[in-house]
C-alpha positions in Angstrom: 0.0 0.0 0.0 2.4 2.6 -1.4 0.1 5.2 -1.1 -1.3 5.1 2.1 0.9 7.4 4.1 1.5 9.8 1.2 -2.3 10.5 0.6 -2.8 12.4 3.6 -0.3 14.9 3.0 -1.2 14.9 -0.8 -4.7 16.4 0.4 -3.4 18.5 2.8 -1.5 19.8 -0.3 -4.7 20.0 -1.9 -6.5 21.9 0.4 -4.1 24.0 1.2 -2.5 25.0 -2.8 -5.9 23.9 -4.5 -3.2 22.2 -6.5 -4.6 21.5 -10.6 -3.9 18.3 -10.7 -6.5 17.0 -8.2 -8.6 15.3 -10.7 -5.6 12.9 -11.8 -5.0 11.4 -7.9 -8.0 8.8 -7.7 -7.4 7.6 -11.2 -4.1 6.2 -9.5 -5.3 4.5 -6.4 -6.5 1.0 -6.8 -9.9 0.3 -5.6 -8.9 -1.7 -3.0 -6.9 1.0 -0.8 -9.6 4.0 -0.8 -11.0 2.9 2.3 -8.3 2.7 4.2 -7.0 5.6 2.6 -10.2 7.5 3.5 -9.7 6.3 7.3 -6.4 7.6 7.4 -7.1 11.0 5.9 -10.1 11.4 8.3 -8.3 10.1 11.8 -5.3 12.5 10.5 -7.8 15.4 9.9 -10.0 15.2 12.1 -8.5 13.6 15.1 -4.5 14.0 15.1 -4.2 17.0 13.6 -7.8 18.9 13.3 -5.3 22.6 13.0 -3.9 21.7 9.8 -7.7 21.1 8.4 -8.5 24.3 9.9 -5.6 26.4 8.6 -6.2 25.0 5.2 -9.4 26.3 5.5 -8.4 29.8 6.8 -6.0 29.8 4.0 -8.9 29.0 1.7 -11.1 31.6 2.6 -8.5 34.2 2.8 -8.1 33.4 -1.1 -12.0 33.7 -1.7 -11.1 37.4 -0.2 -8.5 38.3 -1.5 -10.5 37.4 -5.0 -13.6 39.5 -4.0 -11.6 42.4 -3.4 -9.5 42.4 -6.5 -13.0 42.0 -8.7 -14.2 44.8 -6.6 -11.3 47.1 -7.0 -11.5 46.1 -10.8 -14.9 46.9 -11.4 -14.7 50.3 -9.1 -11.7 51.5 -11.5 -13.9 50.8 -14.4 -16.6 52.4 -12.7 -14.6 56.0 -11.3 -17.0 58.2 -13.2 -19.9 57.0 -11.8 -18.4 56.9 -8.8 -17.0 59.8 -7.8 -18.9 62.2 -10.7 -22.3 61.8 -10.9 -23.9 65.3 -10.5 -26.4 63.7 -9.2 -25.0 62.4 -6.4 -24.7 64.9 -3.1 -20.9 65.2 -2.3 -20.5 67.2 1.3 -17.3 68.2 3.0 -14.3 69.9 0.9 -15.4 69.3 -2.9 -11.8 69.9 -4.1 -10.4 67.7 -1.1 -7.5 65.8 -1.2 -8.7 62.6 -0.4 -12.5 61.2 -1.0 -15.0 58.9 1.3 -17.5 57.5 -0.7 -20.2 55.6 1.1 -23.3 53.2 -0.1 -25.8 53.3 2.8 -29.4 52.5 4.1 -31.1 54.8 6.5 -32.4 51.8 8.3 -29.3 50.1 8.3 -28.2 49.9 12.1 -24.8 49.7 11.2 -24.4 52.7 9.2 -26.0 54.5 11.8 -23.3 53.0 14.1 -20.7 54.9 11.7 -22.7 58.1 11.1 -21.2 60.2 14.1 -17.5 59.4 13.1 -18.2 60.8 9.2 -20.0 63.8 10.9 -16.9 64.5 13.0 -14.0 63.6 10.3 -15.9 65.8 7.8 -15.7 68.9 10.8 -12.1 68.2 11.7 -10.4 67.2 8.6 -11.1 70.0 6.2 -9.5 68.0 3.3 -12.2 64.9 3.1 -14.7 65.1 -0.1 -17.8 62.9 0.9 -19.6 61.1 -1.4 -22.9 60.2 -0.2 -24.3 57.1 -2.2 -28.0 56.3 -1.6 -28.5 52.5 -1.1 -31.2 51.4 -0.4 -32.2 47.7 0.5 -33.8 47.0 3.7 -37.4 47.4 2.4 -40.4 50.5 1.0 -39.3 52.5 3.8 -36.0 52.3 2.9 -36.7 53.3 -0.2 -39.1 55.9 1.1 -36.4 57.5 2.6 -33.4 57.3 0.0 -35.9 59.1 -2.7 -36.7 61.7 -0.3 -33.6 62.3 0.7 -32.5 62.8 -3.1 -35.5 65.3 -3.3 -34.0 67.3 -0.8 -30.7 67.5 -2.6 -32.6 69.7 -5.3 -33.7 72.3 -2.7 -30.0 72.6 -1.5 -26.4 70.6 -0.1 -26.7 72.0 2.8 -30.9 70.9 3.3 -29.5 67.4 2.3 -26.6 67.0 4.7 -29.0 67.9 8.0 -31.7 65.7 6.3 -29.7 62.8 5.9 -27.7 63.3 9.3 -31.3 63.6 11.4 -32.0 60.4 9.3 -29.3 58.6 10.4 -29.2 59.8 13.8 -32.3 58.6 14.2 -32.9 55.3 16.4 -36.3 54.2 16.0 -37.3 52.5 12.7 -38.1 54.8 10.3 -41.9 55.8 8.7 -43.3 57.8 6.3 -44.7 60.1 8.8 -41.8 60.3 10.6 -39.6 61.3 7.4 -41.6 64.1 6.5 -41.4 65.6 10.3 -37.3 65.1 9.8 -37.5 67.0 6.7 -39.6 69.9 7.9 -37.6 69.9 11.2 -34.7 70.4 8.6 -36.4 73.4 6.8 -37.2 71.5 3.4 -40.5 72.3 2.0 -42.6 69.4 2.4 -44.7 69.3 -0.2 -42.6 70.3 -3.1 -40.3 67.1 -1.6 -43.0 64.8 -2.2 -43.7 66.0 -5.6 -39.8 65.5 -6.4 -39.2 61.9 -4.3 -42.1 61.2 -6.5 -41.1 61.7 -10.2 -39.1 59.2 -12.7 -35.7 61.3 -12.2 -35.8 60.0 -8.8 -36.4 56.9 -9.2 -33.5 56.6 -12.2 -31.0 57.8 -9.6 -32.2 55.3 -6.9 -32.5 51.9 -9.3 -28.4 53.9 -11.1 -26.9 53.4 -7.6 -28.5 49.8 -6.9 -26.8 49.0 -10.4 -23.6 50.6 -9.2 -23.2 48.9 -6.1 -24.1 45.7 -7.3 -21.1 46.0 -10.1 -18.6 46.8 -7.5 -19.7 44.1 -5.4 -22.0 46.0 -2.5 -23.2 43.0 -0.6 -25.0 44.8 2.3 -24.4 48.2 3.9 -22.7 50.2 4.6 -19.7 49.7 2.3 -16.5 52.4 2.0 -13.7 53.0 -0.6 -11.4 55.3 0.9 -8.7 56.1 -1.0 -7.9 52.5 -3.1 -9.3 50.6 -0.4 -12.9 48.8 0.5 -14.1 49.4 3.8 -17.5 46.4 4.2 -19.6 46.9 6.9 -19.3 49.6 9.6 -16.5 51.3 10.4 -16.6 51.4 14.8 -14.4 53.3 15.8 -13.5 56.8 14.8 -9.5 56.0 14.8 -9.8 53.3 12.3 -11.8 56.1 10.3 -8.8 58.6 10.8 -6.3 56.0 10.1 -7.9 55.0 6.7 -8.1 58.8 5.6 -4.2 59.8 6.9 -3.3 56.1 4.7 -5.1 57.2 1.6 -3.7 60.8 2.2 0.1 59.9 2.1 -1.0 57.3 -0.7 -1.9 60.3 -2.9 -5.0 58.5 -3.6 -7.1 62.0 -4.6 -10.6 61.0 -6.6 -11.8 63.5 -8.6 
């Protein structure tokens, strides 16, 4: 049984390297052995040495990463304009900043709201962050609700927008349609003409634009960042990673615009 000790380490191998010549080991082992040869492999996996199974897994997953990420960054290079220059999209903080945040979010996304208070503070102390606020939204009509309103008060002013959208995300309870439009005219935004423009086709164009953006750079859930050349998925807790990510992208010279 010449193969019987060998096999083991061969699938290690396998596991590990994903080697391409997998297909070609069972045409080699008589019929007779695979038995044993599956005992073996299974008391060495699972029973003498259950960290080399679970490293080979780690290493396998940190490939499947590693491979998301590079198809995202693809597709987000092919996708700059879109991006980071749609005049449709709101853009708050220093327009001609030196590095950008660009963020796809959901007002009732928990975890976005989680990250809300460090973008509010790194857009007040770092004067040379360009925030690009990306309207995601996938948690339901209210969701929705509040992403088209939100773009409707973009057209009655930046400034409108930015307290709109930072009264929606500082927001706890879950959201409803009555409680958008108090947020709105707590914010100064005429109500009605809001409605009227949440409302129309243009709206909804932007909304179902950014759903097709995000899902061609690879937005599985929200929120999701790019700072600089890097992907930030899910939320970002603590205001020093934040900081960190900006100063990285800064001395990068990653500027997007």
């Amino acid at each position: 049984m010449r193969y019987v000790f060998a096999v083991p380490l061969l699938v290690l191998s396998l596991l590990v390297s994903a080697a391409p010549h997998a297909e070609t080991v069972p045409a080699s082992i008589p019929e007779s052995e695979k038995v044993a040869i599956q005992e073996i492999i299974h008391s060495y996996l699972t029973k003498d040495h259950p960290e080399v199974l679970m490293e080979g897994m780690r290493e396998l997953q940190r490939r499947d990463q590693a491979s998301a990420e590079a198809k995202t960054a693809d597709a987000i290079k092919a996708s700059k304009d879109r991006i980071y220059n749609d005049p449709a999209t709101p853009v708050g903080g220093n327009p001609k900043g030196d590095v950008v945040i660009v963020e796809f979010f959901d007002y009732q996304c928990g975890y976005c709201k989680l990250s809300a208070p460090f973008i509010e503070r790194i857009l007040k102390e770092d004067k040379g962050v360009r925030f690009v606020y990306k309207e995601f939204p996938v948690l339901g009509e209210v969701s929705t609700l509040a992403s088209k309103t939100a773009l409707a008060a973009f057209r009655q002013g930046l400034d409108k927008y930015v307290k709109f959208h930072d009264a929606l995300m500082n927001k706890k309870e879950h959201l409803n349609e009555e409680m958008i439009y108090q947020i709105a005219k707590d914010a100064g935004l005429n109500v009605e003409k809001l409605k009227k423009d949440a409302a129309d086709d243009e709206t909804k164009k932007q909304i179902q634009a950014n759903i097709d953006l995000g899902t061609e750079v690879g937005v599985r859930g929200t929120p999701m960042f790019i700072i600089g050349d890097k992907i930030f998925p899910g939320a970002i807790q603590q205001y020093e990673d934040m900081k960190n990510a900006v100063n990285e992208a800064r001395a990068a010279g990653h500027k997007k615009n």
